[in-house]
N, CA, C, O and CB atoms as a CASP TS submission, in Angstrom:
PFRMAT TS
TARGET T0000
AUTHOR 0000-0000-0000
METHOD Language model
MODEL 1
PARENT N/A
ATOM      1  N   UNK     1     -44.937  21.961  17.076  1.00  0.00           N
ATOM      2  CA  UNK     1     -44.658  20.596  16.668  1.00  0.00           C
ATOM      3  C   UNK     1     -45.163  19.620  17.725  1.00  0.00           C
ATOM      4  O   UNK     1     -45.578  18.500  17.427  1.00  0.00           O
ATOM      5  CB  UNK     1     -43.154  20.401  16.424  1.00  0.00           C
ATOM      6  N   UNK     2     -45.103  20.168  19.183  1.00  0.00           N
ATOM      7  CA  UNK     2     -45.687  19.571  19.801  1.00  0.00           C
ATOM      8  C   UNK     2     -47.034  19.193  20.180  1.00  0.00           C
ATOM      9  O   UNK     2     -47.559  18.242  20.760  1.00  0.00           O
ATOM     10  CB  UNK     2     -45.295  19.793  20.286  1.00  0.00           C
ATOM     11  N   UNK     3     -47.375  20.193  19.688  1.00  0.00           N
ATOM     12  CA  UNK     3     -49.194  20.164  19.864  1.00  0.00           C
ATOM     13  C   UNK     3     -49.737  19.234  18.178  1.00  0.00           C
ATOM     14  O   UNK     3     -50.913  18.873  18.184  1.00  0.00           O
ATOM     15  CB  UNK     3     -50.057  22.495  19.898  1.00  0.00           C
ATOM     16  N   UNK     4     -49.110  18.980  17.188  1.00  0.00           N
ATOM     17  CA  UNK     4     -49.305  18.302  16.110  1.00  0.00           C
ATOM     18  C   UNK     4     -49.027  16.958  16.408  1.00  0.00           C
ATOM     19  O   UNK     4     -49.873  16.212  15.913  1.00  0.00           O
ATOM     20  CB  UNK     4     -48.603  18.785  15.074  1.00  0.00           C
ATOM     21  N   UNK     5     -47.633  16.042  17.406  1.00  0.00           N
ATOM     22  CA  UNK     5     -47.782  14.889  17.590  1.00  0.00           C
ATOM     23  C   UNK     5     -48.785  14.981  18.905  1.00  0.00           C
ATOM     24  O   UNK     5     -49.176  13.821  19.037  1.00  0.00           O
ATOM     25  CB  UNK     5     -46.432  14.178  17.665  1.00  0.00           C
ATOM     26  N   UNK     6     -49.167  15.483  19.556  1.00  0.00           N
ATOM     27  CA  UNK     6     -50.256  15.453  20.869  1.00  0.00           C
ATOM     28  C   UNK     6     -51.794  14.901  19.896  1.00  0.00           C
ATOM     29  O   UNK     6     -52.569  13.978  20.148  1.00  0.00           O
ATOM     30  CB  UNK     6     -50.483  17.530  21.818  1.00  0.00           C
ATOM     31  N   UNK     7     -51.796  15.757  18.908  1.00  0.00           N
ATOM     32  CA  UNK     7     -52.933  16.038  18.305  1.00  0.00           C
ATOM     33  C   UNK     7     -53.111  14.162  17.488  1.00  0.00           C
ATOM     34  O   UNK     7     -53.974  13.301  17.320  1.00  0.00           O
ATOM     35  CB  UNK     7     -52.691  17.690  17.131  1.00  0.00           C
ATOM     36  N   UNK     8     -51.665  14.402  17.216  1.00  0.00           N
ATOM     37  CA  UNK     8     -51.911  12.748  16.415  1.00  0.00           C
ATOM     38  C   UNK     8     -51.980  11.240  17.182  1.00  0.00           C
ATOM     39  O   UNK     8     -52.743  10.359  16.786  1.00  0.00           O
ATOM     40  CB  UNK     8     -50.571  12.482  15.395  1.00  0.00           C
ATOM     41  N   UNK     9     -51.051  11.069  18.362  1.00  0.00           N
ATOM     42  CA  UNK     9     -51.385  10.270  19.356  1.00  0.00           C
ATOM     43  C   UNK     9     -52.646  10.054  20.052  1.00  0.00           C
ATOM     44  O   UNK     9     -52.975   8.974  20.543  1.00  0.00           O
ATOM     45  CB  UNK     9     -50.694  10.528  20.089  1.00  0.00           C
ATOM     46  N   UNK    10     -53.564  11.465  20.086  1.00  0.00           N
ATOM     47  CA  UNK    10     -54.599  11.157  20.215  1.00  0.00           C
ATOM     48  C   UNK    10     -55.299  10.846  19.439  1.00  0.00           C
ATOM     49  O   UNK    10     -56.251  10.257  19.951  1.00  0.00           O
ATOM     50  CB  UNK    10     -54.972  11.671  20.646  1.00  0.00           C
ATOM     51  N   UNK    11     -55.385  10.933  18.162  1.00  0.00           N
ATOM     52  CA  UNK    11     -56.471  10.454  17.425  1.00  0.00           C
ATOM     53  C   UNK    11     -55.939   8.933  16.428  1.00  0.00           C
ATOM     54  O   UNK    11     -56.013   8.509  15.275  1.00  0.00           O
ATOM     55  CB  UNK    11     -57.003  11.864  16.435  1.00  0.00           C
ATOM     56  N   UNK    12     -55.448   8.576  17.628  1.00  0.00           N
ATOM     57  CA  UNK    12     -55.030   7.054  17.224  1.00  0.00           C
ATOM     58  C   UNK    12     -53.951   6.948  15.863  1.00  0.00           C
ATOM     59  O   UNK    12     -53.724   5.948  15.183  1.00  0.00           O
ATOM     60  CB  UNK    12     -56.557   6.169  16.800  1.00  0.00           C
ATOM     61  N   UNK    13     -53.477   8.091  15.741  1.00  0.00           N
ATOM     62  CA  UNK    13     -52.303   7.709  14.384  1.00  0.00           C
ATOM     63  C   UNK    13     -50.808   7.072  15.168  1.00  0.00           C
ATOM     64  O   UNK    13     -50.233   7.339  16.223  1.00  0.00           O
ATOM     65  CB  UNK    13     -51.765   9.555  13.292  1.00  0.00           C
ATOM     66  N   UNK    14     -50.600   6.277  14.238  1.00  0.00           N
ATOM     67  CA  UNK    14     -49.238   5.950  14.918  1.00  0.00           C
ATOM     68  C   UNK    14     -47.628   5.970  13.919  1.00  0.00           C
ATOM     69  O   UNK    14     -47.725   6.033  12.693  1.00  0.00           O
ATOM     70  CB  UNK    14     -49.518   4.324  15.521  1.00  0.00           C
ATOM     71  N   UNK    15     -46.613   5.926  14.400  1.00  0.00           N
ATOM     72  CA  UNK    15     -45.549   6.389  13.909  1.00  0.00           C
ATOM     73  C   UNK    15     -45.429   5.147  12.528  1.00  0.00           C
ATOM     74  O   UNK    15     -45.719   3.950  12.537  1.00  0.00           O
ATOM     75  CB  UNK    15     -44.281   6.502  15.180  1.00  0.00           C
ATOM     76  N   UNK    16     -44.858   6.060  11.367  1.00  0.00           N
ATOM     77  CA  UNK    16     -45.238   5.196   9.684  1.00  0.00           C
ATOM     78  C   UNK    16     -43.879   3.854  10.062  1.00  0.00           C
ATOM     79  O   UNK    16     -42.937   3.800  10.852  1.00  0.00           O
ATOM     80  CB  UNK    16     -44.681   6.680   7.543  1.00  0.00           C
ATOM     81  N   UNK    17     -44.307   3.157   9.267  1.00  0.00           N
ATOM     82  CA  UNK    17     -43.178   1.745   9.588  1.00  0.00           C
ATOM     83  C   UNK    17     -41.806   2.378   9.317  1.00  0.00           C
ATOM     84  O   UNK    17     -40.847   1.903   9.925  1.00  0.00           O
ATOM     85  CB  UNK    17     -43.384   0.164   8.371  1.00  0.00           C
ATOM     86  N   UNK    18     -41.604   3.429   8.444  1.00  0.00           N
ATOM     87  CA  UNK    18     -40.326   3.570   7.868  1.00  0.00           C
ATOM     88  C   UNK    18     -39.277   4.424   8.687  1.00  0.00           C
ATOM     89  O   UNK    18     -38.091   4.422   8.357  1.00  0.00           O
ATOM     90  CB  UNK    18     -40.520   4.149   6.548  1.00  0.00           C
ATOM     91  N   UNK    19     -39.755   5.174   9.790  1.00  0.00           N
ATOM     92  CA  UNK    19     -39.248   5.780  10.945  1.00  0.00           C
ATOM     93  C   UNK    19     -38.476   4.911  11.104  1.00  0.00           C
ATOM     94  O   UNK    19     -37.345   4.897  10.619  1.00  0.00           O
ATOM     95  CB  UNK    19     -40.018   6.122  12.045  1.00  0.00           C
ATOM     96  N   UNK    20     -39.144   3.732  12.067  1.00  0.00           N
ATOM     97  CA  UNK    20     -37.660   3.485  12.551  1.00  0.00           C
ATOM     98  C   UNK    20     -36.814   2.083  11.776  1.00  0.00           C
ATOM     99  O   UNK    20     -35.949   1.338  12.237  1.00  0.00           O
ATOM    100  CB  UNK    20     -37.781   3.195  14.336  1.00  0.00           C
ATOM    101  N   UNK    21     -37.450   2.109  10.493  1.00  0.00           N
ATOM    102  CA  UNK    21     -36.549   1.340   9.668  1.00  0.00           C
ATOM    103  C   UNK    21     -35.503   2.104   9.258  1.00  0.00           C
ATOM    104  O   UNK    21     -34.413   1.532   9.256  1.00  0.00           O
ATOM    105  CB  UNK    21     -37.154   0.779   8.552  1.00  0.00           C
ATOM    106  N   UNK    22     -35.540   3.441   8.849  1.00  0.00           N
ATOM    107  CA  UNK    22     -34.346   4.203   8.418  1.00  0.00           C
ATOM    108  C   UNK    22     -33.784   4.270  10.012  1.00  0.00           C
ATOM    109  O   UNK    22     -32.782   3.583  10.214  1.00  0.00           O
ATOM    110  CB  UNK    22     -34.695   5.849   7.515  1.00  0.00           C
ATOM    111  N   UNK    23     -34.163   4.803  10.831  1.00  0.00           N
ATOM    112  CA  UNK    23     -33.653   4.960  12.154  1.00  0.00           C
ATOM    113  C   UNK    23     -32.204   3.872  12.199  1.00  0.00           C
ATOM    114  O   UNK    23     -31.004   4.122  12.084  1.00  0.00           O
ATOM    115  CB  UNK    23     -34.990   4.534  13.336  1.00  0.00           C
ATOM    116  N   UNK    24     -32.888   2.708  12.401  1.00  0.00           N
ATOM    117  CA  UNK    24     -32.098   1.044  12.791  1.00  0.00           C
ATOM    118  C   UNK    24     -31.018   1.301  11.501  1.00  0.00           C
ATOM    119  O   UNK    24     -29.804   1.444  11.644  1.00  0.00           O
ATOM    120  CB  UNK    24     -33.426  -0.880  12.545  1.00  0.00           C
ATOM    121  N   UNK    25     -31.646   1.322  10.391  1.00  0.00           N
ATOM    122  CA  UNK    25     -30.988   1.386   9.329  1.00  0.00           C
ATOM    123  C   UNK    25     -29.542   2.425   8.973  1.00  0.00           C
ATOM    124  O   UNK    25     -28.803   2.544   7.995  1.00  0.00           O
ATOM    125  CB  UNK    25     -32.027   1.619   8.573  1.00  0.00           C
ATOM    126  N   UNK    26     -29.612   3.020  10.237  1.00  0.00           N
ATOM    127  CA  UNK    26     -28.975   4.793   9.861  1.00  0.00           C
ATOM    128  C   UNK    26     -27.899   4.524  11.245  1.00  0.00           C
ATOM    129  O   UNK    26     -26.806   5.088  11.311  1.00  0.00           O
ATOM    130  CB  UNK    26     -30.567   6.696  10.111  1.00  0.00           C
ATOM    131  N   UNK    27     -28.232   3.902  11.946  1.00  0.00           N
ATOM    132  CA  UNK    27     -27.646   2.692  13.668  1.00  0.00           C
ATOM    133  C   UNK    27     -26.630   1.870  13.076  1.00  0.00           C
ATOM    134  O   UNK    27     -25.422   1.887  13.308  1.00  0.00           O
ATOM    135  CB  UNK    27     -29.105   1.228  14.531  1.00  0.00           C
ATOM    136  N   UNK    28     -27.404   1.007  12.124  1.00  0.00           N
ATOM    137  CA  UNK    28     -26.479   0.147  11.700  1.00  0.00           C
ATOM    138  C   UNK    28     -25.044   0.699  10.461  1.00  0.00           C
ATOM    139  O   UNK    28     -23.887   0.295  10.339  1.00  0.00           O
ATOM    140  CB  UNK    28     -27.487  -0.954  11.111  1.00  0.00           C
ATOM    141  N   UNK    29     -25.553   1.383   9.993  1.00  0.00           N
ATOM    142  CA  UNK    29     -24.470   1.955   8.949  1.00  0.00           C
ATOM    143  C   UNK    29     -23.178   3.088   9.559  1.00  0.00           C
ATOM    144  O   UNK    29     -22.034   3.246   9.133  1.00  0.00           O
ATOM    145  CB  UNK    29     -25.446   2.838   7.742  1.00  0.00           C
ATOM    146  N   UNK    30     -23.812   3.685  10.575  1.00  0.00           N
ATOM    147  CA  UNK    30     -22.985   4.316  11.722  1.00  0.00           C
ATOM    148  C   UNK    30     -22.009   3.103  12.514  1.00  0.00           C
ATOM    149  O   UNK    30     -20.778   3.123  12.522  1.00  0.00           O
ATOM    150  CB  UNK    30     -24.144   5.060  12.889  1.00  0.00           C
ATOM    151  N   UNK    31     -22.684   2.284  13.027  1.00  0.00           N
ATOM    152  CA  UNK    31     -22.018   1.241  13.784  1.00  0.00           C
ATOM    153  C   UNK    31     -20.855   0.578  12.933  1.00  0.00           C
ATOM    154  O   UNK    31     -19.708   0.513  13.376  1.00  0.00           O
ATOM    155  CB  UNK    31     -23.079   0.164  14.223  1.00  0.00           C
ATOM    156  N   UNK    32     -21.247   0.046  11.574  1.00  0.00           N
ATOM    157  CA  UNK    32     -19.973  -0.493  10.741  1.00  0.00           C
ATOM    158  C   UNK    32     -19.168   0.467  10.538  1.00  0.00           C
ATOM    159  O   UNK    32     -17.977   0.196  10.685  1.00  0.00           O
ATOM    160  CB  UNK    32     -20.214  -1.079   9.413  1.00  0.00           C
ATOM    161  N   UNK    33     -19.460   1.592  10.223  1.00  0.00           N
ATOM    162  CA  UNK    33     -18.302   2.776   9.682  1.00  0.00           C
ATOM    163  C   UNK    33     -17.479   3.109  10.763  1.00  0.00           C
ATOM    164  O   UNK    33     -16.298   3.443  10.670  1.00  0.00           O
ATOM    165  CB  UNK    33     -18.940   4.256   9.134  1.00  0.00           C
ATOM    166  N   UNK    34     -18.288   2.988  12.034  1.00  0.00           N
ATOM    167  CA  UNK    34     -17.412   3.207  13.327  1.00  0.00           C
ATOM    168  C   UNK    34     -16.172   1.883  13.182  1.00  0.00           C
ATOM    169  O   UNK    34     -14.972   2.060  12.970  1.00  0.00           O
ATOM    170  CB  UNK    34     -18.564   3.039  14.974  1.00  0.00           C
ATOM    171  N   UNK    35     -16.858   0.597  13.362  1.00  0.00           N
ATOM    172  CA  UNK    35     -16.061  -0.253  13.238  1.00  0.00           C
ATOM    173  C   UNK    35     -14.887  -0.845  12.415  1.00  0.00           C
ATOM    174  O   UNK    35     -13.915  -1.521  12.752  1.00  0.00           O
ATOM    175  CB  UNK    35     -16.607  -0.713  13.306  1.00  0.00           C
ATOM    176  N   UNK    36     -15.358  -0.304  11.083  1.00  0.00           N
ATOM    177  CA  UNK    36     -13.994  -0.292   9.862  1.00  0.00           C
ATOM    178  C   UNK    36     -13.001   0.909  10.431  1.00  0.00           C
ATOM    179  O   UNK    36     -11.775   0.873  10.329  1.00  0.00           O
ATOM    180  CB  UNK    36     -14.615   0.225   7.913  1.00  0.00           C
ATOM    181  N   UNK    37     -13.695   1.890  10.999  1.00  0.00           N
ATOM    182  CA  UNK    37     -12.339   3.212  11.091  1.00  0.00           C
ATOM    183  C   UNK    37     -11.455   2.569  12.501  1.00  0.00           C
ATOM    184  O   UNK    37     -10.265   2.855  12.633  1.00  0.00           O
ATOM    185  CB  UNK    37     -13.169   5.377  11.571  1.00  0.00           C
ATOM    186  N   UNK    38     -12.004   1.894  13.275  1.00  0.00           N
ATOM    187  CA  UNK    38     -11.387   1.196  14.737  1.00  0.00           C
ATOM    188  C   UNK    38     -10.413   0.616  14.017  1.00  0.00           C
ATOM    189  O   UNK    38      -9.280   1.093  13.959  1.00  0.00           O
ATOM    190  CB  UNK    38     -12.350   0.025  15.769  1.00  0.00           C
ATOM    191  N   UNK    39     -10.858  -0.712  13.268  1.00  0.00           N
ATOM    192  CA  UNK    39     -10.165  -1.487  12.714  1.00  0.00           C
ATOM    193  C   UNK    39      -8.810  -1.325  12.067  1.00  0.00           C
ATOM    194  O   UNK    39      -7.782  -2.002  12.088  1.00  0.00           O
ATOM    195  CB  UNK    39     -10.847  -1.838  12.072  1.00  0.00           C
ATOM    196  N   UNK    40      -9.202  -0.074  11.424  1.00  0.00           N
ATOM    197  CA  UNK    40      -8.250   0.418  10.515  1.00  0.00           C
ATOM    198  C   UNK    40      -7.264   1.783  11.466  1.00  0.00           C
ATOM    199  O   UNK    40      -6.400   2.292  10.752  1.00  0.00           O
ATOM    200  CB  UNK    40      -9.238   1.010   9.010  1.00  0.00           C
ATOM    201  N   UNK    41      -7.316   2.196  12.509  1.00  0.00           N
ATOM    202  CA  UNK    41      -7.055   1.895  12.963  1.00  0.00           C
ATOM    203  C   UNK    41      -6.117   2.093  13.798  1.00  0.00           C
ATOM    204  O   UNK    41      -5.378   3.065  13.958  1.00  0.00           O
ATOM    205  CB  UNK    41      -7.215   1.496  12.575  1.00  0.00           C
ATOM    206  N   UNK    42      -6.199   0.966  14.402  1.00  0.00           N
ATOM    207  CA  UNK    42      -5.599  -0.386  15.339  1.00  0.00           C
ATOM    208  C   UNK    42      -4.506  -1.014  14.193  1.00  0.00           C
ATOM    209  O   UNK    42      -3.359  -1.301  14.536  1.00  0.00           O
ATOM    210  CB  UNK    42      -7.096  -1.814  15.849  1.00  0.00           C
ATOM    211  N   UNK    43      -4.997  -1.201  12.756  1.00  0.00           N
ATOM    212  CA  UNK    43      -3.831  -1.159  11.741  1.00  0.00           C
ATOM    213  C   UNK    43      -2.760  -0.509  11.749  1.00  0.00           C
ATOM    214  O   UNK    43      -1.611  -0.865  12.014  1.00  0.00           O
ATOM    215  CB  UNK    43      -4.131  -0.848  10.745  1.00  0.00           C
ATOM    216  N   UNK    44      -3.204   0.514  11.430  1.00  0.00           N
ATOM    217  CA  UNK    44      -2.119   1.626  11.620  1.00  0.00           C
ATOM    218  C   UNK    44      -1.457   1.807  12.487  1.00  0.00           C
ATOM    219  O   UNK    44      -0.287   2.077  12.218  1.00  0.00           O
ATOM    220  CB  UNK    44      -2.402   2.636  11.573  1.00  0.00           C
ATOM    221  N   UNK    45      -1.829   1.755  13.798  1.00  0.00           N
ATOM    222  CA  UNK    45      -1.111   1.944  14.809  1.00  0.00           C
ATOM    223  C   UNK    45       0.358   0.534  15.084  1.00  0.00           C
ATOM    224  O   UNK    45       1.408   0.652  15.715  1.00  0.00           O
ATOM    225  CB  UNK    45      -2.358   2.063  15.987  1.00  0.00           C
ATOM    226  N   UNK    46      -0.082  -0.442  14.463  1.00  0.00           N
ATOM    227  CA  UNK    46       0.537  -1.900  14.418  1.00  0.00           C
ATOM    228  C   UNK    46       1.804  -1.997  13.345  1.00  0.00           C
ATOM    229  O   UNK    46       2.550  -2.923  13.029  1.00  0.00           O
ATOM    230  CB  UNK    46      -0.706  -3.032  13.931  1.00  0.00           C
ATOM    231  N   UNK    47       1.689  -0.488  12.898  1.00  0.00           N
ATOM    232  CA  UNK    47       3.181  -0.495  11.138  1.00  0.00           C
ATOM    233  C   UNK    47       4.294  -0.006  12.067  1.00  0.00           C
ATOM    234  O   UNK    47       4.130   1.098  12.585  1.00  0.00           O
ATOM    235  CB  UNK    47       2.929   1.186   9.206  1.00  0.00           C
ATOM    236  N   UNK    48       5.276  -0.613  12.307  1.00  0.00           N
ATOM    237  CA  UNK    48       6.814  -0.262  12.766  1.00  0.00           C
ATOM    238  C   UNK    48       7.123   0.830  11.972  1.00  0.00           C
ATOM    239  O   UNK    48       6.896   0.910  10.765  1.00  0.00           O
ATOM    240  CB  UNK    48       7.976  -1.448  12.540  1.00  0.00           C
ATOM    241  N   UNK    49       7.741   1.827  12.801  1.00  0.00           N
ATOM    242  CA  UNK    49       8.216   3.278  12.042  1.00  0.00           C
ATOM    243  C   UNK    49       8.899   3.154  10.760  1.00  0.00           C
ATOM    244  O   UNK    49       9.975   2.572  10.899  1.00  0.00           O
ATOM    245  CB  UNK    49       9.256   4.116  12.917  1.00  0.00           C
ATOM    246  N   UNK    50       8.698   3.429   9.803  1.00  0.00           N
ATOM    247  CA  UNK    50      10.048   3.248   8.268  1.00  0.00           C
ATOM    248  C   UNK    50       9.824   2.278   7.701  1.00  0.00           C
ATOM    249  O   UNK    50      10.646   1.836   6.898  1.00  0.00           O
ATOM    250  CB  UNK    50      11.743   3.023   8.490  1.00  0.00           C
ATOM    251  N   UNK    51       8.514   1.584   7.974  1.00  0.00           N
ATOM    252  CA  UNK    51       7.766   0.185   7.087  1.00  0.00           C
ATOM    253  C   UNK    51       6.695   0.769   6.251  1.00  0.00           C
ATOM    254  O   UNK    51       5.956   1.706   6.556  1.00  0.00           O
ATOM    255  CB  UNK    51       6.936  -1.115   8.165  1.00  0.00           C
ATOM    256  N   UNK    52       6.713   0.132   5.226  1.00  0.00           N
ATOM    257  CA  UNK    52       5.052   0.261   4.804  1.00  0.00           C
ATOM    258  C   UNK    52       4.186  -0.715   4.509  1.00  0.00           C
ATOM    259  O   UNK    52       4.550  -1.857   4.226  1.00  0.00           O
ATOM    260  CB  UNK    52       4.840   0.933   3.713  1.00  0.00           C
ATOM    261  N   UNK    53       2.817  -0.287   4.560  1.00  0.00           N
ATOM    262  CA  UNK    53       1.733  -1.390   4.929  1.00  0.00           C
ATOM    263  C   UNK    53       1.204  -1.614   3.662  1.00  0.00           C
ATOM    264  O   UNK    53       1.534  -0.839   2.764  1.00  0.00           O
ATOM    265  CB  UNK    53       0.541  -0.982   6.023  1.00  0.00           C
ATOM    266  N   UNK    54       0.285  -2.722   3.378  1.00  0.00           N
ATOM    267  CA  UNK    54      -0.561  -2.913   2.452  1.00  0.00           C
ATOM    268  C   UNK    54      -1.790  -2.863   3.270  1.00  0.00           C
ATOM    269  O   UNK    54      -1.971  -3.389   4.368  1.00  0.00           O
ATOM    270  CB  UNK    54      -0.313  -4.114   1.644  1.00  0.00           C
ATOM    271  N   UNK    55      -2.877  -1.918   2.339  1.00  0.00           N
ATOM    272  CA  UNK    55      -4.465  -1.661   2.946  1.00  0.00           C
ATOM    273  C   UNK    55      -4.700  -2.375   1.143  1.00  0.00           C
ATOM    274  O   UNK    55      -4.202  -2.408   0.017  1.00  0.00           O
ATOM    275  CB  UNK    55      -5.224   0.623   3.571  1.00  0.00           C
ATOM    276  N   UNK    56      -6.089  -2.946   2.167  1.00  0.00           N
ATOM    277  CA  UNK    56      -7.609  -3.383   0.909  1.00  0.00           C
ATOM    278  C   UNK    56      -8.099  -2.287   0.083  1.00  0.00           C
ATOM    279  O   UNK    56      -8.245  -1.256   0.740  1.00  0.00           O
ATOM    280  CB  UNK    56      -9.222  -3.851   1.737  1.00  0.00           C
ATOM    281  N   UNK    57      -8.415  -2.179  -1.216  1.00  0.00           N
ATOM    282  CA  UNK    57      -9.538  -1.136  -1.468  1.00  0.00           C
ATOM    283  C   UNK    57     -10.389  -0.671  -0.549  1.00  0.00           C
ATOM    284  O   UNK    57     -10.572   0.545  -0.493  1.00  0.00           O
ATOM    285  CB  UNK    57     -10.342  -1.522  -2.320  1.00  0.00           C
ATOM    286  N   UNK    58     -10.850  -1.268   0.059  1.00  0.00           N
ATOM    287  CA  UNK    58     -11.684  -0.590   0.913  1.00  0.00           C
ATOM    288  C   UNK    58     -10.674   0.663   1.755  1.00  0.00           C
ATOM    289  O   UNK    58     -10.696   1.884   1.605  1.00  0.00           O
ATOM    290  CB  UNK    58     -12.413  -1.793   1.950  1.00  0.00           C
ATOM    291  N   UNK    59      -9.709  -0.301   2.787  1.00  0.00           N
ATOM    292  CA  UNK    59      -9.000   0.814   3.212  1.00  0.00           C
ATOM    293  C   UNK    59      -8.586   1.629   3.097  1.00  0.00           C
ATOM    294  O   UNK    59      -8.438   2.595   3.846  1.00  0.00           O
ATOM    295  CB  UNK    59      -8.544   0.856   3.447  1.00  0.00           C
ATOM    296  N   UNK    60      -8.071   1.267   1.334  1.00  0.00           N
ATOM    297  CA  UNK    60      -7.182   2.892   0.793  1.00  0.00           C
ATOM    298  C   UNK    60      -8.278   3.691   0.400  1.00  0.00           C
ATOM    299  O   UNK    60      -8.098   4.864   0.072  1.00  0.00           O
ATOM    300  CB  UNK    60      -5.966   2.834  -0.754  1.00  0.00           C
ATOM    301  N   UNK    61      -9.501   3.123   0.402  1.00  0.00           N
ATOM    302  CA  UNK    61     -10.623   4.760   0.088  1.00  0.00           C
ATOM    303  C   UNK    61     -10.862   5.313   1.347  1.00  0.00           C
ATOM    304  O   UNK    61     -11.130   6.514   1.382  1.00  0.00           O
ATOM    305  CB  UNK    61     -12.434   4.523  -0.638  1.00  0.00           C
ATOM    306  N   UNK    62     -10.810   4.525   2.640  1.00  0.00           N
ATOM    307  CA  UNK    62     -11.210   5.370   3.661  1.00  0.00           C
ATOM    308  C   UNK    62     -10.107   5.770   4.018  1.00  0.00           C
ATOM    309  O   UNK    62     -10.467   6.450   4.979  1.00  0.00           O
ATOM    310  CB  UNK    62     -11.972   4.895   4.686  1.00  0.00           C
ATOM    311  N   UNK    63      -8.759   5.899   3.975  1.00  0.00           N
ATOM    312  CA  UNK    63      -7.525   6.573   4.115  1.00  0.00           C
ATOM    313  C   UNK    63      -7.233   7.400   3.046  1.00  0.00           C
ATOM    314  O   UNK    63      -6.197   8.055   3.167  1.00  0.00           O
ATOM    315  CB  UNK    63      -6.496   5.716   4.291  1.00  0.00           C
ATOM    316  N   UNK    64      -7.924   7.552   1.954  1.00  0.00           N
ATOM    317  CA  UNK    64      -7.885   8.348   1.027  1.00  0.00           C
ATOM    318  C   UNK    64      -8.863  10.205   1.312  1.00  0.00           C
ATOM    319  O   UNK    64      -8.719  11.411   1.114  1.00  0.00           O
ATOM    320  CB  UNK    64      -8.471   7.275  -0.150  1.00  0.00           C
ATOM    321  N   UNK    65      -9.929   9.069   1.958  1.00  0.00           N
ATOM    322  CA  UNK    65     -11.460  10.274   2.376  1.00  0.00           C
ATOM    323  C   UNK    65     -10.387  11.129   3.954  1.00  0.00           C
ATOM    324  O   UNK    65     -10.233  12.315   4.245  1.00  0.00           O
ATOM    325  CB  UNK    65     -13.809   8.827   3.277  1.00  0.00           C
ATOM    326  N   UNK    66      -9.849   9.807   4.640  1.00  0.00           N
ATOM    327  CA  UNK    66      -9.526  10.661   5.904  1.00  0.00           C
ATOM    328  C   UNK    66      -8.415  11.915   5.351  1.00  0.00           C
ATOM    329  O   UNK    66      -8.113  12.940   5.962  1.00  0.00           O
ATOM    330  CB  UNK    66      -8.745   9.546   7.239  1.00  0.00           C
ATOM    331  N   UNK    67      -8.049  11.574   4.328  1.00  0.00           N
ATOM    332  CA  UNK    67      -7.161  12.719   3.981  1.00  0.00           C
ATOM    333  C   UNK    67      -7.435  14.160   3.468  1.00  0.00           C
ATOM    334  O   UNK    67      -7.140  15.300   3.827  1.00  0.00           O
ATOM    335  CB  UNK    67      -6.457  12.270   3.131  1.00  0.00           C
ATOM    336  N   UNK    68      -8.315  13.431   2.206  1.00  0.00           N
ATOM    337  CA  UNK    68      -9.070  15.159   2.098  1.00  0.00           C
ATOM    338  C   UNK    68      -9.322  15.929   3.281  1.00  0.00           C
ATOM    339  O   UNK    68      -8.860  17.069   3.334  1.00  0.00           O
ATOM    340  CB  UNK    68     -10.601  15.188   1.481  1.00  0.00           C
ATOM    341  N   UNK    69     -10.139  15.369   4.449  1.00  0.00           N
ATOM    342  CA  UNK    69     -10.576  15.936   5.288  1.00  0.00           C
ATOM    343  C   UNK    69      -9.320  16.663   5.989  1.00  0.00           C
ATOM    344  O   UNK    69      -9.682  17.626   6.665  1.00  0.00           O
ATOM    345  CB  UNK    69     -11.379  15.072   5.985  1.00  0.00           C
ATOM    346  N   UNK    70      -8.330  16.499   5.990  1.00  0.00           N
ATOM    347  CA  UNK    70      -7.474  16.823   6.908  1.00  0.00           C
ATOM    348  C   UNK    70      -6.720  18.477   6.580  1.00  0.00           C
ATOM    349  O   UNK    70      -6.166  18.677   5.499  1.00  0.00           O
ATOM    350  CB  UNK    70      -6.447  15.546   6.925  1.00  0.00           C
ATOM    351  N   UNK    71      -6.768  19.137   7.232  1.00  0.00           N
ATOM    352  CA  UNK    71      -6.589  20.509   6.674  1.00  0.00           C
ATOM    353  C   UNK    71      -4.923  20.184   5.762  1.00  0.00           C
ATOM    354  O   UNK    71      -4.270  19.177   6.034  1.00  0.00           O
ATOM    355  CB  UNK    71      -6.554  21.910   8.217  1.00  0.00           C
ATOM    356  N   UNK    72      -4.464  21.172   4.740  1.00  0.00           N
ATOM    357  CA  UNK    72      -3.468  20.812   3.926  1.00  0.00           C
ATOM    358  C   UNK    72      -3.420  19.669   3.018  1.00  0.00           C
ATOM    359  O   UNK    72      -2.548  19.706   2.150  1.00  0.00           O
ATOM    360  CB  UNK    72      -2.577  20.722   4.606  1.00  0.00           C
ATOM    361  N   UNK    73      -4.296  18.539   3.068  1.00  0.00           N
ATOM    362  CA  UNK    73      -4.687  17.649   2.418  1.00  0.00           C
ATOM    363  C   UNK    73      -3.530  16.685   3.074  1.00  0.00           C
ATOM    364  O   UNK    73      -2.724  16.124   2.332  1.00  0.00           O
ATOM    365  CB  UNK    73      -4.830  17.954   0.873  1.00  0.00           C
ATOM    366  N   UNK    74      -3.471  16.462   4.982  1.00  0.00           N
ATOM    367  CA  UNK    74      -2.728  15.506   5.506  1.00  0.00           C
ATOM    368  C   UNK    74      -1.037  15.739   5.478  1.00  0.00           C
ATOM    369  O   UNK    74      -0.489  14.982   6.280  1.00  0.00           O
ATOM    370  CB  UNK    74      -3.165  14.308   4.777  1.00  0.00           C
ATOM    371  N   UNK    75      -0.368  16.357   4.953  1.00  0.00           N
ATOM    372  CA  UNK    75       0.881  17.314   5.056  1.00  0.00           C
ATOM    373  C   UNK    75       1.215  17.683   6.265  1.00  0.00           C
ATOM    374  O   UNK    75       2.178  18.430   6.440  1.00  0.00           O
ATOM    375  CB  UNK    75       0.757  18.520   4.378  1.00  0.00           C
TER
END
């Protein structure tokens, strides 16, 4: 693989525009998902024991997804 980009840098090819548009693109969608799960949270952590909270659609799907994931289905 290495001798194929050697081979292409030299003969003047250069990397296609869409590299690092998905790249940035793949940065940025990581970065928000990081930032909604912070967000959310920092929510959670903010509910007094024996209260319950109201989450957005948004939230209750990503508290919905964190659950599947959780072995026992969060139990």
């Amino acid at each position: 693989m290495v001798g194929l980009l050697a081979y292409a840098t030299a003969a003047g090819l250069t990397t296609p525009a869409w590299i690092p548009i998905a790249v940035g693109g793949t940065a940025l969608v990581l970065g928000y998902g990081t930032y909604r799960l912070l967000k959310l949270k920092k929510k959670v952590a903010k509910i007094p024991k024996g209260k319950e909270a109201q989450f957005t659609d948004t939230e209750a799907k990503i508290v919905e997804q964190l659950l599947r994931f959780m072995p026992n289905g969060g139990s």
